[in-house]
DRENBASE-950993 format. One record per residue: x, y, z of N, C-alpha, C, O, CB in turn. Coordinates in pm, whole numbers. Glycine has a CB too. Example, Ala and Ser with C-alpha at 12.3 -4.5 7.8 and 13.67 -1.06 7.14 Angstrom:
+--------+--------+--------+--------+--------+--------+--------+--------+--------+--------+--------+--------+--------+--------+--------+
|     nu |     nv |     nw |    cau |    cav |    caw |     cu |     cv |     cw |     ou |     ov |     ow |    cbu |    cbv |    cbw |
+--------+--------+--------+--------+--------+--------+--------+--------+--------+--------+--------+--------+--------+--------+--------+
|   1319 |   -569 |    780 |   1230 |   -450 |    780 |   1320 |   -330 |    780 |   1424 |   -332 |    846 |   1131 |   -447 |    905 |
|   1285 |   -225 |    708 |   1367 |   -106 |    714 |   1290 |      3 |    787 |   1341 |    114 |    804 |   1408 |    -60 |    572 |
+--------+--------+--------+--------+--------+--------+--------+--------+--------+--------+--------+--------+--------+--------+--------+
// end
This chain:
+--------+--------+--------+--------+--------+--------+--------+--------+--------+--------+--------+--------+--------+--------+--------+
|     nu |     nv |     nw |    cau |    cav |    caw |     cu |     cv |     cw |     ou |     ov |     ow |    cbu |    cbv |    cbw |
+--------+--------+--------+--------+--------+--------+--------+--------+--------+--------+--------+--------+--------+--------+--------+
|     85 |   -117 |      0 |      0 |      0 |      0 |     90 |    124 |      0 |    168 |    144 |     93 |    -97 |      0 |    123 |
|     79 |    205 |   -104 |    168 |    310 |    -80 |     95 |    440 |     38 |    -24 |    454 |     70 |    203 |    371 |   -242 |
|    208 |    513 |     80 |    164 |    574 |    173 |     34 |    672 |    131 |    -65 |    663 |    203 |    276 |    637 |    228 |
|     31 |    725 |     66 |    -94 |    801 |     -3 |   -232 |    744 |      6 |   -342 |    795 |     30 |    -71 |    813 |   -150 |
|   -193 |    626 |    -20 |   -361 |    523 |    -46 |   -386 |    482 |    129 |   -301 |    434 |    204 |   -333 |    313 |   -181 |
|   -498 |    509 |    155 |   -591 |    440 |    263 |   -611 |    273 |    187 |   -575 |    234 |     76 |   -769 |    545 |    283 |
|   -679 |    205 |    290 |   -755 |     84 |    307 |   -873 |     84 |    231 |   -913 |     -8 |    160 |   -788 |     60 |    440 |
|   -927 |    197 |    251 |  -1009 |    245 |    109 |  -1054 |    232 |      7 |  -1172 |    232 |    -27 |   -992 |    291 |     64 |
|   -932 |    216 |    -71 |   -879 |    197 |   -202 |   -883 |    -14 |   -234 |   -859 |    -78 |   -336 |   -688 |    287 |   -195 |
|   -918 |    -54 |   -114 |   -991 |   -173 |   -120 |  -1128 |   -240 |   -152 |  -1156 |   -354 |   -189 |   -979 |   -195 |    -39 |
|  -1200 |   -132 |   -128 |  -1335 |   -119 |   -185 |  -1332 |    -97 |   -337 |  -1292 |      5 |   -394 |  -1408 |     -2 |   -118 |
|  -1389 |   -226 |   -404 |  -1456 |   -216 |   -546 |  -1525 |    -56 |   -574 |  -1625 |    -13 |   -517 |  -1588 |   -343 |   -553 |
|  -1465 |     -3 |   -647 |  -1583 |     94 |   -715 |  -1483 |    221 |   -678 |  -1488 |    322 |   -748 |  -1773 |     95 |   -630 |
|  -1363 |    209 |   -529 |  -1324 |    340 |   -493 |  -1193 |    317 |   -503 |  -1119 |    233 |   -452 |  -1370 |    397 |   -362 |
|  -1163 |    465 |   -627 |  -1038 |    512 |   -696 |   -959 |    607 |   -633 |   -973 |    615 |   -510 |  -1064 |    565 |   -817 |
|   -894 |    669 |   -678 |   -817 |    797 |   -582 |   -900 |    916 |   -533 |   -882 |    982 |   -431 |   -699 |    874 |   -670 |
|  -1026 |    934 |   -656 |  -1076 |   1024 |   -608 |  -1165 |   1022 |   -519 |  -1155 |   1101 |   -426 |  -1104 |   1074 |   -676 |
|  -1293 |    914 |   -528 |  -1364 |    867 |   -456 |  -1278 |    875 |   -288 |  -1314 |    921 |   -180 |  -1403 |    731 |   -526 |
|  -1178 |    820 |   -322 |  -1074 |    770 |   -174 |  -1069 |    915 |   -109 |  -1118 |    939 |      1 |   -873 |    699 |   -214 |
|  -1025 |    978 |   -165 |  -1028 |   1138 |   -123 |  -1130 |   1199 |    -77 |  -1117 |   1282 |     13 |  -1002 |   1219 |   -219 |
|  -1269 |   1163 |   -140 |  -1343 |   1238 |   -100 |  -1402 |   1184 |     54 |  -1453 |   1265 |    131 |  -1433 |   1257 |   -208 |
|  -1391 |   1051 |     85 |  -1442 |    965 |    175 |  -1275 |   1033 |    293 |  -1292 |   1027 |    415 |  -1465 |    757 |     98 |
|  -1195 |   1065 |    264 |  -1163 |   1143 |    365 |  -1140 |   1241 |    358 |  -1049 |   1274 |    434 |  -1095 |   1120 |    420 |
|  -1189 |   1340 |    281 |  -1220 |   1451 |    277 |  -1337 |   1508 |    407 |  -1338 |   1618 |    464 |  -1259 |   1457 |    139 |
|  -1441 |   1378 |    428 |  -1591 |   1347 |    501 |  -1526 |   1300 |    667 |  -1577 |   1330 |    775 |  -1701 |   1183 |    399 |
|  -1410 |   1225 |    644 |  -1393 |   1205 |    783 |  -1336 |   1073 |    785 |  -1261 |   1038 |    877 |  -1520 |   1219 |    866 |
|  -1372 |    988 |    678 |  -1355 |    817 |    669 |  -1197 |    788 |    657 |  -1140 |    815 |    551 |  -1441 |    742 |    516 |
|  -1127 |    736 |    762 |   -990 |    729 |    715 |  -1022 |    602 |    670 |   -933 |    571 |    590 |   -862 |    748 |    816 |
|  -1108 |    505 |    681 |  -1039 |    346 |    676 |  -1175 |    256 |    655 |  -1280 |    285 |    714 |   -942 |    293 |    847 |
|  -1164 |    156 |    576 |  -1286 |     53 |    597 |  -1369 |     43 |    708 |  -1492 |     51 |    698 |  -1245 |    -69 |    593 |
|  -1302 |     25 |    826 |  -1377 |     42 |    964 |  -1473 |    176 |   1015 |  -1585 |    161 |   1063 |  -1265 |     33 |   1065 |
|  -1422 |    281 |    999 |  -1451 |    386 |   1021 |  -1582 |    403 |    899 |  -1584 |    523 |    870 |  -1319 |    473 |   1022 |
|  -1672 |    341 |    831 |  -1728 |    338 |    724 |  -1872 |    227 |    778 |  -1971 |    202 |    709 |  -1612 |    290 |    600 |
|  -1844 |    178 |    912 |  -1924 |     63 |    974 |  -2028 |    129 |   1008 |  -2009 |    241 |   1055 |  -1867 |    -17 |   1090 |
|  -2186 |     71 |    994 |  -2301 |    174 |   1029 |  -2339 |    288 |   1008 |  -2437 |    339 |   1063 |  -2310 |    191 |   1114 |
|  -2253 |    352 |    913 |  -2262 |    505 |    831 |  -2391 |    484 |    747 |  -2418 |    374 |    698 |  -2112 |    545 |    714 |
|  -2476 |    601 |    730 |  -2569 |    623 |    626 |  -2518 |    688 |    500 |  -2490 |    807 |    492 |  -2673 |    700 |    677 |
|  -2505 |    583 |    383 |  -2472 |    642 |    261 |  -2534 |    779 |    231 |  -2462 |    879 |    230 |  -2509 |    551 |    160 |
|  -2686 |    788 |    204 |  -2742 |    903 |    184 |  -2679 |   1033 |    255 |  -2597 |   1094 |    186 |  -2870 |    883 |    220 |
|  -2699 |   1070 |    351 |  -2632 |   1123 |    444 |  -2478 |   1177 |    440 |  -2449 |   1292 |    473 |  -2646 |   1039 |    525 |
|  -2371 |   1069 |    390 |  -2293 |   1058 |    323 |  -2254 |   1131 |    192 |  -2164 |   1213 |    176 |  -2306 |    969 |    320 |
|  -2318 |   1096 |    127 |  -2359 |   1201 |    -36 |  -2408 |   1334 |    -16 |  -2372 |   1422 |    -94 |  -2494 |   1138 |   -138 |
|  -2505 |   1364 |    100 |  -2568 |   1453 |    176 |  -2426 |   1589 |    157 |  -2400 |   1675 |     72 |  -2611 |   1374 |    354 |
|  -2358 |   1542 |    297 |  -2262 |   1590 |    343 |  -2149 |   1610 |    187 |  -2076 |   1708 |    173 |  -2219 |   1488 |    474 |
|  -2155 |   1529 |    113 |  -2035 |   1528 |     10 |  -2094 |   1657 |    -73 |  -2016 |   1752 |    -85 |  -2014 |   1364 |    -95 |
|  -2179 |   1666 |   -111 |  -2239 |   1785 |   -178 |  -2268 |   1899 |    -88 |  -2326 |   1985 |   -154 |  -2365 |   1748 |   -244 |
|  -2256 |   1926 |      3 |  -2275 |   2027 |     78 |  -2102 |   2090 |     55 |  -2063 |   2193 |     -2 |  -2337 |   1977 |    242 |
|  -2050 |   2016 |    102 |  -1893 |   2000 |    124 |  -1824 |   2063 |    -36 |  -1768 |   2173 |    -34 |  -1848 |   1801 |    159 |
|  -1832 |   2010 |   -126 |  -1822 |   2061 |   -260 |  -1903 |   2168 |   -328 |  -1880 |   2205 |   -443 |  -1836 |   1966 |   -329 |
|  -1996 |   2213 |   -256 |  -2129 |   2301 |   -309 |  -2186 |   2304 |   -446 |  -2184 |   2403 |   -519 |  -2105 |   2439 |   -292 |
|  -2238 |   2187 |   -478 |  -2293 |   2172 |   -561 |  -2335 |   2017 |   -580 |  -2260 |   1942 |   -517 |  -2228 |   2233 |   -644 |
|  -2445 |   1946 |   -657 |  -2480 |   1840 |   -638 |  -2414 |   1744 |   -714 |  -2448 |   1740 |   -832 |  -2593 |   1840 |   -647 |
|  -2301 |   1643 |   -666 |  -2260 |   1515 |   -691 |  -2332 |   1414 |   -815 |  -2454 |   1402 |   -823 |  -2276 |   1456 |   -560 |
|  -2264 |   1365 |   -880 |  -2361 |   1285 |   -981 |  -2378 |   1158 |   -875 |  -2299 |   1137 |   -782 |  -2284 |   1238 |  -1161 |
|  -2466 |   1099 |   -898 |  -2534 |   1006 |   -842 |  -2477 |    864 |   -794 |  -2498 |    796 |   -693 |  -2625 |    992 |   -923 |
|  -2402 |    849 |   -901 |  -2295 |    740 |   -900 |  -2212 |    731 |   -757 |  -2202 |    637 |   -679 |  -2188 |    772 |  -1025 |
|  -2151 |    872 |   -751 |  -2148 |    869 |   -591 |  -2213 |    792 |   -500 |  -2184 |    680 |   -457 |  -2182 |    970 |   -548 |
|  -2328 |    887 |   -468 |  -2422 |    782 |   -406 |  -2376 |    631 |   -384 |  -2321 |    588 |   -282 |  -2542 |    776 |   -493 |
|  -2412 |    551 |   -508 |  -2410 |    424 |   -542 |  -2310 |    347 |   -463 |  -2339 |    241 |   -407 |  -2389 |    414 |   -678 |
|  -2134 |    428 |   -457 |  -2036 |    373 |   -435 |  -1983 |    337 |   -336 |  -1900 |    254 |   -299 |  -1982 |    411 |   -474 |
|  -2121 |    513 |   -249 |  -2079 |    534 |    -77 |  -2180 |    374 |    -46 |  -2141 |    288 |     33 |  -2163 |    740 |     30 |
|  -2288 |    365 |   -113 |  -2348 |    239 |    -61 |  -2275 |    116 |    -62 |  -2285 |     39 |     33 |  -2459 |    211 |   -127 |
|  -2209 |     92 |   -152 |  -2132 |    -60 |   -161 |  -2046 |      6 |    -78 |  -2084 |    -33 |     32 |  -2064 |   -140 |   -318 |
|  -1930 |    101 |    -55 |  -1830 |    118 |     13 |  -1887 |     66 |    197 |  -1808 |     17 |    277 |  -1780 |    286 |    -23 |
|  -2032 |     93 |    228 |  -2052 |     76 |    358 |  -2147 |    -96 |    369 |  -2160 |   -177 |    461 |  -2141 |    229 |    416 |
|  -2180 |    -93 |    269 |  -2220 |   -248 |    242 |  -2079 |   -336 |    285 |  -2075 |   -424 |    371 |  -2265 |   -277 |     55 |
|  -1963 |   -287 |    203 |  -1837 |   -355 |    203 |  -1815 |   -349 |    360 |  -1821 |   -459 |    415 |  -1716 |   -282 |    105 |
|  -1792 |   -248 |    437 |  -1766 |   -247 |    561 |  -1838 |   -332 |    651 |  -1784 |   -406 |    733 |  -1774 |   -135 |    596 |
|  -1982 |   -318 |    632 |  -2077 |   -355 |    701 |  -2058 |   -530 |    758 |  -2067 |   -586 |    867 |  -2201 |   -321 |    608 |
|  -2021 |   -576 |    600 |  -2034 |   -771 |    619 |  -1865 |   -797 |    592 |  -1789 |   -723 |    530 |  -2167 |   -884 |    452 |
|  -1827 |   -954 |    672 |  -1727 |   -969 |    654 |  -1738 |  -1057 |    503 |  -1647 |  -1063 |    420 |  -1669 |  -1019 |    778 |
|  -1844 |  -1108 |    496 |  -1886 |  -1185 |    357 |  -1891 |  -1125 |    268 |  -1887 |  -1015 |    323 |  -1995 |  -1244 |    343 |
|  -1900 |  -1096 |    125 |  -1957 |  -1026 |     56 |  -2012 |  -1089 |   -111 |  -1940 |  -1118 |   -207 |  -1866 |   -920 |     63 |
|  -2123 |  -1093 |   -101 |  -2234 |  -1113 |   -243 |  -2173 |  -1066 |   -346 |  -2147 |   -946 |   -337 |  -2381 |  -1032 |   -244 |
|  -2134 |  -1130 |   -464 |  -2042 |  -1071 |   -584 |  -2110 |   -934 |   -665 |  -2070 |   -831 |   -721 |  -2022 |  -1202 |   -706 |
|  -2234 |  -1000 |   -632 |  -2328 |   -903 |   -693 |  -2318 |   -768 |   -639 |  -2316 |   -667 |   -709 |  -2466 |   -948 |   -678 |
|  -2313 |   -769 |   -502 |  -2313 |   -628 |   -424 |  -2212 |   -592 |   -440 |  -2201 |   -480 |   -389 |  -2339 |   -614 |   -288 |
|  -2104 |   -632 |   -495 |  -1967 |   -579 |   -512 |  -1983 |   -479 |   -647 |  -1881 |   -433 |   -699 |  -1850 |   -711 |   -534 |
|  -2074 |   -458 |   -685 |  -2080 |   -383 |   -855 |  -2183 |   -247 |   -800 |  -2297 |   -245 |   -754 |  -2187 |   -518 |  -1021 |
|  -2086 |   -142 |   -828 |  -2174 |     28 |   -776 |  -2311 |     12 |   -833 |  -2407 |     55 |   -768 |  -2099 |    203 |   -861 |
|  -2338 |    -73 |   -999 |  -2480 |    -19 |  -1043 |  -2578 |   -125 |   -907 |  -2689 |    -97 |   -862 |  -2524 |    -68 |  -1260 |
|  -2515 |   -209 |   -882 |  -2618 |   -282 |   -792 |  -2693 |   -180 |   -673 |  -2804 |   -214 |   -632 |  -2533 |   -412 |   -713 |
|  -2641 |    -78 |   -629 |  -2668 |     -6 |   -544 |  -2798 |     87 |   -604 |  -2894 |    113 |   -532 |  -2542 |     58 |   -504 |
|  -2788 |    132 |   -742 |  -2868 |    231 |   -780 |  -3018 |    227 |   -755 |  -3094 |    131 |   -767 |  -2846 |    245 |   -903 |
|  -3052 |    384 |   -707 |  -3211 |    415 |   -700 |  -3279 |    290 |   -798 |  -3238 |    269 |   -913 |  -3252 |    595 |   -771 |
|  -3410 |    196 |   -723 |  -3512 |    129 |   -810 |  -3557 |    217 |   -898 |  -3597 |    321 |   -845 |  -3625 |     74 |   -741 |
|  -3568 |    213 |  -1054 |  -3642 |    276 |  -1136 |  -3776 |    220 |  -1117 |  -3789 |    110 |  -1063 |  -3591 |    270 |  -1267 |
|  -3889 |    295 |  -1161 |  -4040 |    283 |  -1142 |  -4050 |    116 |  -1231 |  -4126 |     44 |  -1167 |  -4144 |    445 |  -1229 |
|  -4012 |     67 |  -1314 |  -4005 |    -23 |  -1356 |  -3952 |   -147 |  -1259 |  -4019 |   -250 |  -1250 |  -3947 |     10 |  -1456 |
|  -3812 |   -128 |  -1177 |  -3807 |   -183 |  -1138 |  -3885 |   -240 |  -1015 |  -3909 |   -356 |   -983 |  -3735 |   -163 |  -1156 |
|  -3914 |   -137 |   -963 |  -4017 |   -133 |   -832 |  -4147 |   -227 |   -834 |  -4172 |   -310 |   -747 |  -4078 |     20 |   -815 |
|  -4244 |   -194 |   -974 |  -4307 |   -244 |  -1019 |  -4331 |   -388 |  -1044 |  -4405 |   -476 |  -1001 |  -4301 |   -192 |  -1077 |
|  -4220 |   -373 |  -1146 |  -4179 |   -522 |  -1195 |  -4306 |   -518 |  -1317 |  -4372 |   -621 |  -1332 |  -4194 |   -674 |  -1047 |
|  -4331 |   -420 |  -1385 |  -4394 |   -380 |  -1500 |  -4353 |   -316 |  -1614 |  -4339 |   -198 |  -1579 |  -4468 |   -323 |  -1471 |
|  -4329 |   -324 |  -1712 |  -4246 |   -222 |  -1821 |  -4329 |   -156 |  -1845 |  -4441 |   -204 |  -1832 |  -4181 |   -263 |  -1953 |
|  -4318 |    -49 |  -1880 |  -4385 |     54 |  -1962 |  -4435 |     91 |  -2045 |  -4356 |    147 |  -2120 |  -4364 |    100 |  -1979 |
|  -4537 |     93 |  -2081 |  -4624 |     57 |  -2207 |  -4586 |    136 |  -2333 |  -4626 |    252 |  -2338 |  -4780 |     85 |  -2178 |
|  -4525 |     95 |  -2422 |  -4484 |    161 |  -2574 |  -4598 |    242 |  -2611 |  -4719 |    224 |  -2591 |  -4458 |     44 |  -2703 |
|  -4511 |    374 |  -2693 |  -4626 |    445 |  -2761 |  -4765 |    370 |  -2829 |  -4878 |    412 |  -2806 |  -4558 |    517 |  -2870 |
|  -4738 |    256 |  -2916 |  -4889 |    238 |  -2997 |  -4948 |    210 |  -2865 |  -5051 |    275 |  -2846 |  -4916 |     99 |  -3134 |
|  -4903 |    107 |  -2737 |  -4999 |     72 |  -2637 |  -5104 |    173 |  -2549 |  -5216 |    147 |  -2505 |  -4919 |      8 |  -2548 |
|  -5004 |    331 |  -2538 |  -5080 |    398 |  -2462 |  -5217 |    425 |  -2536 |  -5240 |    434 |  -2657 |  -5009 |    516 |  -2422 |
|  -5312 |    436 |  -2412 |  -5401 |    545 |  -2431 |  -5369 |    650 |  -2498 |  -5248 |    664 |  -2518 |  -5438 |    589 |  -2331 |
|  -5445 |    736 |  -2544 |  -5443 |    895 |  -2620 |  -5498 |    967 |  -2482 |  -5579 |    927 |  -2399 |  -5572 |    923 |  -2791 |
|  -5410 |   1108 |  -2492 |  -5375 |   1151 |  -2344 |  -5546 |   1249 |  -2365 |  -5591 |   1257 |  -2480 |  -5173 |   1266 |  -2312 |
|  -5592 |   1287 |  -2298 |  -5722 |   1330 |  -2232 |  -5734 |   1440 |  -2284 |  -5838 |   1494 |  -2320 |  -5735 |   1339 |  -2087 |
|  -5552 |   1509 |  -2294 |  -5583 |   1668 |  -2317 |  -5586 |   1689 |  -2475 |  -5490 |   1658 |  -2545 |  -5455 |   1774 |  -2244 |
|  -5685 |   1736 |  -2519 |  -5685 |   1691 |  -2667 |  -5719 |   1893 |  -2689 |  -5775 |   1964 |  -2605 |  -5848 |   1527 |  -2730 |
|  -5666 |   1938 |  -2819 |  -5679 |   2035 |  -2821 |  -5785 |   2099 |  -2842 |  -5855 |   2015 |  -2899 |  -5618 |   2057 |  -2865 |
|  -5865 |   2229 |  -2831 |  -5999 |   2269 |  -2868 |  -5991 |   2241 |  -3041 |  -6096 |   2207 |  -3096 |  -6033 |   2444 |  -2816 |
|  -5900 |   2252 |  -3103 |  -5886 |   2263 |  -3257 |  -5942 |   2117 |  -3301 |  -6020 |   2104 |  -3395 |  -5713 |   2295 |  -3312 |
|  -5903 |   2032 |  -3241 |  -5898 |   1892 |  -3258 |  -6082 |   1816 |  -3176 |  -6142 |   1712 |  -3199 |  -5723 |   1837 |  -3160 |
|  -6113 |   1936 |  -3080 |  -6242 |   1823 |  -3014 |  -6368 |   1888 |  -3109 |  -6398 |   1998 |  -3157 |  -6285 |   1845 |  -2792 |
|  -6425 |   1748 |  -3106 |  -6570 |   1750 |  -3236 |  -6653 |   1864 |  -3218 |  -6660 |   1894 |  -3099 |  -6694 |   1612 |  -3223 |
|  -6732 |   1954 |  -3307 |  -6795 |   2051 |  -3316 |  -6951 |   2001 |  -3233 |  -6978 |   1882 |  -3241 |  -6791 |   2094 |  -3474 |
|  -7002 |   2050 |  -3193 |  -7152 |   1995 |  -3097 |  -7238 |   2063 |  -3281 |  -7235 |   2163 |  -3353 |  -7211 |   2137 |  -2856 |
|  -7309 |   1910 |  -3276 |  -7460 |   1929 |  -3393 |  -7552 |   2022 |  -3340 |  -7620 |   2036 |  -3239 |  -7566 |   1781 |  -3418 |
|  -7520 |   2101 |  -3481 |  -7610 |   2213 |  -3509 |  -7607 |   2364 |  -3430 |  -7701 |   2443 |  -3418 |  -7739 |   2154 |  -3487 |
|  -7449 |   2380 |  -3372 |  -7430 |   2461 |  -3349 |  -7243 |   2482 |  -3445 |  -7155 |   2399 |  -3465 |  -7472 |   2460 |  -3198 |
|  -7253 |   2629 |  -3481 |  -7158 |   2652 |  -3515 |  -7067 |   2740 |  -3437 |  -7101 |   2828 |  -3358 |  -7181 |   2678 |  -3613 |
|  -6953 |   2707 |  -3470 |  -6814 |   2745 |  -3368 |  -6842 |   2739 |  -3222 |  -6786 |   2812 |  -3140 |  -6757 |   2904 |  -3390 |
|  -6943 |   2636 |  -3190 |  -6922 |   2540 |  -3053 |  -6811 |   2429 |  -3062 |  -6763 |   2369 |  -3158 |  -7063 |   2457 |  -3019 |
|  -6789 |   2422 |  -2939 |  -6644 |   2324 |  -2936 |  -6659 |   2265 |  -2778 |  -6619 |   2343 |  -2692 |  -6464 |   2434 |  -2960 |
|  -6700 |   2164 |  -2742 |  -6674 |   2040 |  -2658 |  -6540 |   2065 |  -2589 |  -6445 |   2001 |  -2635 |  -6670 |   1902 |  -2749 |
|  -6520 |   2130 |  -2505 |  -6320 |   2074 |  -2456 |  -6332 |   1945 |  -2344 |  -6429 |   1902 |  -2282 |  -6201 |   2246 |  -2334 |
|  -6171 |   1899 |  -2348 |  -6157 |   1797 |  -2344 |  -6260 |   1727 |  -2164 |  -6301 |   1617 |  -2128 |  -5989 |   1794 |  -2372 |
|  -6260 |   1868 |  -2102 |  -6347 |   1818 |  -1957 |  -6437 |   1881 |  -1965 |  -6446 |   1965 |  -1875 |  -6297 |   1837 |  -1812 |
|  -6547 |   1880 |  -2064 |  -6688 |   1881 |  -2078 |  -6723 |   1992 |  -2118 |  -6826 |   1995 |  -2185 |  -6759 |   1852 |  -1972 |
|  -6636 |   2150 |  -2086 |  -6730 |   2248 |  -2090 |  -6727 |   2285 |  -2236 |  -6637 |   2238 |  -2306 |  -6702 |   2365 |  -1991 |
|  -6833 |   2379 |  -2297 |  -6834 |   2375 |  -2421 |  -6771 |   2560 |  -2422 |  -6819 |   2654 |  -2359 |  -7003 |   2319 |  -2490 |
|  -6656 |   2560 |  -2514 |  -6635 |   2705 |  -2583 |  -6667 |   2714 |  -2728 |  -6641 |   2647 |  -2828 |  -6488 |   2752 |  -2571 |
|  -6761 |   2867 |  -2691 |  -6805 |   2892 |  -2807 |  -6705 |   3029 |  -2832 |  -6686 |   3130 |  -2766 |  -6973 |   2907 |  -2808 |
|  -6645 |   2972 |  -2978 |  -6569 |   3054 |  -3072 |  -6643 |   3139 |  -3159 |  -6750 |   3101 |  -3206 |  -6490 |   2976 |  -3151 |
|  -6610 |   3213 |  -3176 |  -6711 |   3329 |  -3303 |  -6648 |   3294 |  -3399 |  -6526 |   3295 |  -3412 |  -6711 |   3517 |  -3301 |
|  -6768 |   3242 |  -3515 |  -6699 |   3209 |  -3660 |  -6615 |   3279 |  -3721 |  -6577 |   3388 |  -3678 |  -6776 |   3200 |  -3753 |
|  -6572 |   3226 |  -3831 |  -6448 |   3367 |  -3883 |  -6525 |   3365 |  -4010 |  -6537 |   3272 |  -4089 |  -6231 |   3332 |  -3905 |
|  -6602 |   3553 |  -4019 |  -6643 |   3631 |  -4114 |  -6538 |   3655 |  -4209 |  -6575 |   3676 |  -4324 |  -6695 |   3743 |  -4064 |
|  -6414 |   3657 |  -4184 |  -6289 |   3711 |  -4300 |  -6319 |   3640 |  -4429 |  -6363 |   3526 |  -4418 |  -6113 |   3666 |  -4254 |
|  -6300 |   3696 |  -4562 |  -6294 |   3609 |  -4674 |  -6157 |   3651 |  -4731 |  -6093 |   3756 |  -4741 |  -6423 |   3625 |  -4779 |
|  -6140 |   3512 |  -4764 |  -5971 |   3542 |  -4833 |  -6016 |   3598 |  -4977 |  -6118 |   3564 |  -5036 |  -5848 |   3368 |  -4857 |
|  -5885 |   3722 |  -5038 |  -5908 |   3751 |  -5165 |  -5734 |   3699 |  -5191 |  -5657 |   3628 |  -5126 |  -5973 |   3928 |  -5202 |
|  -5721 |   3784 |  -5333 |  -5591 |   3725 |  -5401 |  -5512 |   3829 |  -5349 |  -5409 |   3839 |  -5417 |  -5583 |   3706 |  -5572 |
|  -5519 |   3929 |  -5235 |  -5430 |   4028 |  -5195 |  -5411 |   3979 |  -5065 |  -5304 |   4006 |  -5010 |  -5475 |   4175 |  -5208 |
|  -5524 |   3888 |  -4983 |  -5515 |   3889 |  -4849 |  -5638 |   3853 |  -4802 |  -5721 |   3795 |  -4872 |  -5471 |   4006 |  -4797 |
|  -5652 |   3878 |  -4708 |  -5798 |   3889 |  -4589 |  -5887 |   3984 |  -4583 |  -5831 |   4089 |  -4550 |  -5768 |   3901 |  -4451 |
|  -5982 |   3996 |  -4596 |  -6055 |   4164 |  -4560 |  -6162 |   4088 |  -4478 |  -6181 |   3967 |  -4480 |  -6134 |   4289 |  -4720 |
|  -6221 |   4168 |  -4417 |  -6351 |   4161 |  -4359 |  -6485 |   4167 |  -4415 |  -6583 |   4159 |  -4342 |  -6353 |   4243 |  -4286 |
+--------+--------+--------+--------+--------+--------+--------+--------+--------+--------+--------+--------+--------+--------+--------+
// end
């Protein structure tokens, strides 16, 4: 271990910089990393830098305290994406329905909703109420519009 590198630098996922920033926070060592809240962690790392951390962070402080946490360790939990926020998909355990599958969204434009029979420049919008438009008197000529 050269003198520069912490124990740290034992954790999958954490490089020089990562290593730095985890004692930048206070963490000299694997141990010192036992029962820590990642979030919290990232919390403090972005406060500390003033400005918000990409996320991946996050991810790394989680395996880095996962790593501390067990003397065992799951190969799987050894990989930063394993840590990442559940996407709504994953949560679910539903994919997301492709454009042809969706529904047609509700908000449909006044231009587009059907004219009400036997009234002219009435218009239906999309949550029931009816706007009435004043027809357009303009007649086009070969110069333009007039009234």
């Amino acid at each position: 271990m050269k003198p520069s590198q912490s124990d740290l630098r034992k954790i999958p996922g954490v490089g020089p910089n990562i290593e730095q920033d985890l004692l930048n926070l206070g963490y000299t060592s694997i141990a010192s990393l036992k029962g820590e809240n990642p979030e919290e962690m990232y919390r403090k790392d972005c406060l500390r830098k003033g400005f918000a951390e990409d996320r991946c962070q996050l991810y790394v402080y989680r395996l880095a305290v996962y790593y501390a946490d067990h003397e065992q360790h799951d190969p799987e939990k050894l990989k930063w994406w394993y840590w990442k926020d559940p996407s709504p998909r994953r949560r679910t355990g539903k994919r997301k329905p492709s454009a042809r599958e969706r529904k047609p969204s509700a908000a449909i434009s006044l231009s587009a909703a059907p004219e009400l029979p036997g009234s002219s420049g009435e218009m239906r919008r999309p949550d029931g109420r009816i706007s009435r438009k004043p027809p357009d008197k303009r007649v086009k000529t070969a110069s333009g519009f007039r009234p």
